[in-house]
N, C-alpha and C positions, 0 to 999 in steps of 0.2 A: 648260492642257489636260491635262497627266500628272498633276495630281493623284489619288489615290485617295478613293476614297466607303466610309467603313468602314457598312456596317449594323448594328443593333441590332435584335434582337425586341423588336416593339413593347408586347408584356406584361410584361418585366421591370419597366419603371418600375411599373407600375399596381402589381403584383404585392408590390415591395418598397416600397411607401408605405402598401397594408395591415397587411403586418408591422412596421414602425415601431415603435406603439405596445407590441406585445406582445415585445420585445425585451428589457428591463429585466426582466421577469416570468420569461422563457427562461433571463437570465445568470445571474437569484438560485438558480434551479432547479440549476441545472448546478453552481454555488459548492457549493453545499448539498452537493450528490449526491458531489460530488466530495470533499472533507473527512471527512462520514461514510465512505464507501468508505477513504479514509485511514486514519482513525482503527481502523477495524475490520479493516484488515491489521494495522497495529503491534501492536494488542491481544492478535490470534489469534496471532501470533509471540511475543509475551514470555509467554502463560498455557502452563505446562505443560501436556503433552499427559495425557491420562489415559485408559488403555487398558478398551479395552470389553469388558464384563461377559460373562465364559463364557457360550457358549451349553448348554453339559451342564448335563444335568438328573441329579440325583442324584435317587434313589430310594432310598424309604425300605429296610431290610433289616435284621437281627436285628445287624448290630453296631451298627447305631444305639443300643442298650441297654447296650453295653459299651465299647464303644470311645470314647475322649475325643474330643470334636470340633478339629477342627484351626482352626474359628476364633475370632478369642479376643478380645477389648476392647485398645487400645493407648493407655495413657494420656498426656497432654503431658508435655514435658519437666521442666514445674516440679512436675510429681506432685500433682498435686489433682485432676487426670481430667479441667477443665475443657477441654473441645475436642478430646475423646475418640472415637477413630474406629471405627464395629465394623465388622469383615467377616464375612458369614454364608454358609455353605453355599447353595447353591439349595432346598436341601432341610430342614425343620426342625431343630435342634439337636436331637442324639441325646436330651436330656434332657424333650424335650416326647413322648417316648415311652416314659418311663419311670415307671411308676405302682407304687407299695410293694405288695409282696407277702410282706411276712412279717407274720403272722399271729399270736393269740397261741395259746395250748394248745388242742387242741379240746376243747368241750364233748361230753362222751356225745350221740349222736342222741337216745336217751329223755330228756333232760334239757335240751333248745332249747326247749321249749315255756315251761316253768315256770322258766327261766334268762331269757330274754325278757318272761315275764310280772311279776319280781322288778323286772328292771333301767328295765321301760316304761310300766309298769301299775298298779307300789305292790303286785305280787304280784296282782291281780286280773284277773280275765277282761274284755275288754271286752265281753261279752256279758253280764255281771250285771244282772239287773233292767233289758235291755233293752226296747222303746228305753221312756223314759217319758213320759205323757201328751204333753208338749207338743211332744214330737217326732218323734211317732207320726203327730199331725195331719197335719203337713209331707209326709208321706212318701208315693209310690206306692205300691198296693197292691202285695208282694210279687210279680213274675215268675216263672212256672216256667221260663225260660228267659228268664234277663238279655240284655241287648243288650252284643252281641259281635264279634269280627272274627277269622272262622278259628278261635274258639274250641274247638270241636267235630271238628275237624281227626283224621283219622287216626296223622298224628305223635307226638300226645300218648299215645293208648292204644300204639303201637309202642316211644316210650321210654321208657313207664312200666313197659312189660313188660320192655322190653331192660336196664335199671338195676336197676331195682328199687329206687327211692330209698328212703332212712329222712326223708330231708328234702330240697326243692322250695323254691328261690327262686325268686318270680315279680318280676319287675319289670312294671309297671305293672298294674293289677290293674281301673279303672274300675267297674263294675258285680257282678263277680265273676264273668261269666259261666266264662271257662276254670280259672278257678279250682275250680268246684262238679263244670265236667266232669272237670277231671281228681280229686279227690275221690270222685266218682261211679265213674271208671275203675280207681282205685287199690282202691274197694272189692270192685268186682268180681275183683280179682285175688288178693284176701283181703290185701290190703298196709293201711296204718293209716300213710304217711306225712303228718309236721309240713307243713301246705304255708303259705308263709312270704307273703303278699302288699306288696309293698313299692308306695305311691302318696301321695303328698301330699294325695291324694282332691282336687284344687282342680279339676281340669280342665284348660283354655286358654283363653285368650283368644275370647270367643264362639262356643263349645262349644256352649252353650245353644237356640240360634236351630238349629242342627241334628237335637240331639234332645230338641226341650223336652218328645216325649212318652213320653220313658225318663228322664229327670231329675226331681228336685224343683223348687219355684222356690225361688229361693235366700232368703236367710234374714238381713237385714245383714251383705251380702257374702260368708256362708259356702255355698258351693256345695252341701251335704249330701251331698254325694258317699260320706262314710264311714259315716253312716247309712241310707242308702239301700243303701250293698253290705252293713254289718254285717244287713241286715234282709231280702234276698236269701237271704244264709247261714242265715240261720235259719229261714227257708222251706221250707231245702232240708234241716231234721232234726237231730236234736243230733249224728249222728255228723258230719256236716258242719263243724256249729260248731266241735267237738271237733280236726278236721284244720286248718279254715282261719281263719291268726289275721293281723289288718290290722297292717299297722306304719304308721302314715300320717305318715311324712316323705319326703322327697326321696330321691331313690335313693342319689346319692353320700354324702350323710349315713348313710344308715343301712348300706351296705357298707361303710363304712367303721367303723358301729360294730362290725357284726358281724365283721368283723375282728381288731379287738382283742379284743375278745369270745372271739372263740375258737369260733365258731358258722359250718359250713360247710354244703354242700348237695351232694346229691350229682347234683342235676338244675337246671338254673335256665333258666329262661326269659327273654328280653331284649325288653321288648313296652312300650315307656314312650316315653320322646321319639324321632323319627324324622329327626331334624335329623341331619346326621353327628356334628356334637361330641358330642351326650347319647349319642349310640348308643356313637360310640368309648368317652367317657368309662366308659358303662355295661360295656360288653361288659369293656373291660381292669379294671374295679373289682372286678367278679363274678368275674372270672376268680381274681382271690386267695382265695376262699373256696370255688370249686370244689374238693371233693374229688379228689386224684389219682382216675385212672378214671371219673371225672365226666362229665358232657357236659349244653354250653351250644346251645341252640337260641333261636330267634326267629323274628317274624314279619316278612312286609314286607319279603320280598329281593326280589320284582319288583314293582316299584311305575315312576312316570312319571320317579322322581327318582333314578335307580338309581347313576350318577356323583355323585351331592350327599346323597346319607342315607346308610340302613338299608346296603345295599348293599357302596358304595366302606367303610364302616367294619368289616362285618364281612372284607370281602378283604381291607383292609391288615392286618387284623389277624390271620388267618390267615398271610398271607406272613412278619410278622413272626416270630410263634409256629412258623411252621413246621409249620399243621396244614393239612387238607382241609376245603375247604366239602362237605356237599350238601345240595343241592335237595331238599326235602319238600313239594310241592304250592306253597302259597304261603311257605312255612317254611324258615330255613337251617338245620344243623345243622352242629357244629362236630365233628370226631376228637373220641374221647375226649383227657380232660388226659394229658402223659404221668403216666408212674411217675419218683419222686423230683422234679417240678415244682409245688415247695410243699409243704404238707402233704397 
């Protein structure tokens, strides 16, 4: 009669006869889990620690141009470099801002035209016995007014007055529209400057579909881009011809000739690729053959890309130079160069 009556809830049994089977399933789970977690403390304890990357941002600034960088390539111990470790700045090495600027002798201004004509031309004009039969076919009929962007701009007549160039690098040149206007402008102020058109004359990449009806059609792959502006120019009168001579290579190619050259300008325009790198590239090329007293304009400082073109390349490169922008309508304007920077 004293015995006691232990109870059980009558759901345990039912309960742990369902889980039975998935018990084996459970303990591999848990082996597994538990190993891995093993393994991956010891590992994190014997890998040295390696400390996380500055948050400073260096910014670019004019000793990037003289001052050695402080970080440097460290080669292995056996000296063959194999497993060589580099540490960089946040900010590019001083030396990807550094573009040559020495120059060779200048050329007289009256003597760029037929000094250029010698060294590009075999001494001849490209204008001789323009254009011939079968590339005349090809051609739109001559524009009184080429297809342009901002060409016609009041800046151009303001720095043509404010300079008074002997010679005008234009970078990117297209149809020739600004190039005839400032020609045009120049005459009116009884000026007779070289005005220098620098263009590959290719275009871009599907150019074509935009303005196939200011363009030629192209010609086994030749765009005609340089007949179509040489015949523009000559539209526009021999005094024309006589100021505006095509260079048709690449920009950095040919500032780069004219550098050695010895061929400066006392006004240039920067109106060719709008990507930041051509822009920068551009702007710091032209800048070596800026005459002291000079001054570099372009177009396409408010555009939708103002942080990734035209823009961010001309402000970093006033900050670096240490000049002022301004604003001309849609146009920047650089300070004049100083006095004693370059020739």
């Amino acid at each position: 009669e004293g015995a006691c009556m232990i109870m059980r809830p009558r759901g345990l049994p039912a309960a742990a006869a369902r889980l039975r089977p998935h018990l084996p399933r459970v303990t591999a789970f848990l082996i597994v889990f538990s190993v891995g977690y093993s393994l991956g403390i010891v590992s994190s304890s014997a890998r040295p620690s390696t400390p996380k990357p500055s948050q400073t941002v260096i910014r670019p600034h004019a000793a990037h141009l003289t001052a050695a960088s402080s970080a440097g390539v460290t080669a292995s111990s056996n000296g063959t470099g194999a497993g060589a470790s580099a540490s960089y700045p946040r900010s590019p090495p001083h030396d990807l801002f550094r573009f040559g600027d020495k120059c060779g002798e200048p050329v007289p201004a009256e003597d760029v035209v037929k000094t250029l004509l010698d060294k590009l031309f075999d001494g001849e004009s490209p204008y001789a016995s323009f254009p011939p039969a079968h590339t005349a076919a090809l051609l739109h009929p001559a524009a009184a007014r080429p297809r342009g962007w901002g060409s016609t701009g009041a800046v151009f007549a303001d720095l043509i007055e404010e300079v008074r160039p002997d010679v005008i690098v234009e970078l990117g040149a297209f149809l020739g529209a600004s190039a005839l206007h400032m020609a045009a402008v120049a005459r009116n102020l009884s000026l007779s400057p070289a005005i220098l058109c620098v263009d590959d004359f290719r275009g871009w990449p599907a150019f074509r579909g935009r303005f196939r009806r200011d363009v030629p059609q192209q010609r086994h792959g030749d765009a005609l881009l340089l007949p179509q502006f040489m015949a523009n120019v000559l539209a526009a009168g021999p005094e024309a011809a006589a100021a505006v001579l095509p260079l048709p290579f690449s920009t950095a190619s040919t500032l780069g000739a004219l550098c050695r050259w010895g061929v400066y300008a006392d006004l240039i325009e920067v109106d060719a690729g709008h990507d930041f790198h051509s822009a920068w590239a551009d702007i710091n090329l032209a800048w070596a053959v800026l005459r002291p007293g000079g001054v570099m304009f372009g177009h396409d400082y408010f555009t939708a890309a103002d942080d990734r073109g035209v823009r961010r390349a001309v402000t970093l490169f006033a900050r670096v130079k240490g000049l002022t922008v301004r604003p001309h309508g849609q146009h920047w304007i650089l300070s004049p160069k100083p006095r004693g920077d370059g020739r």
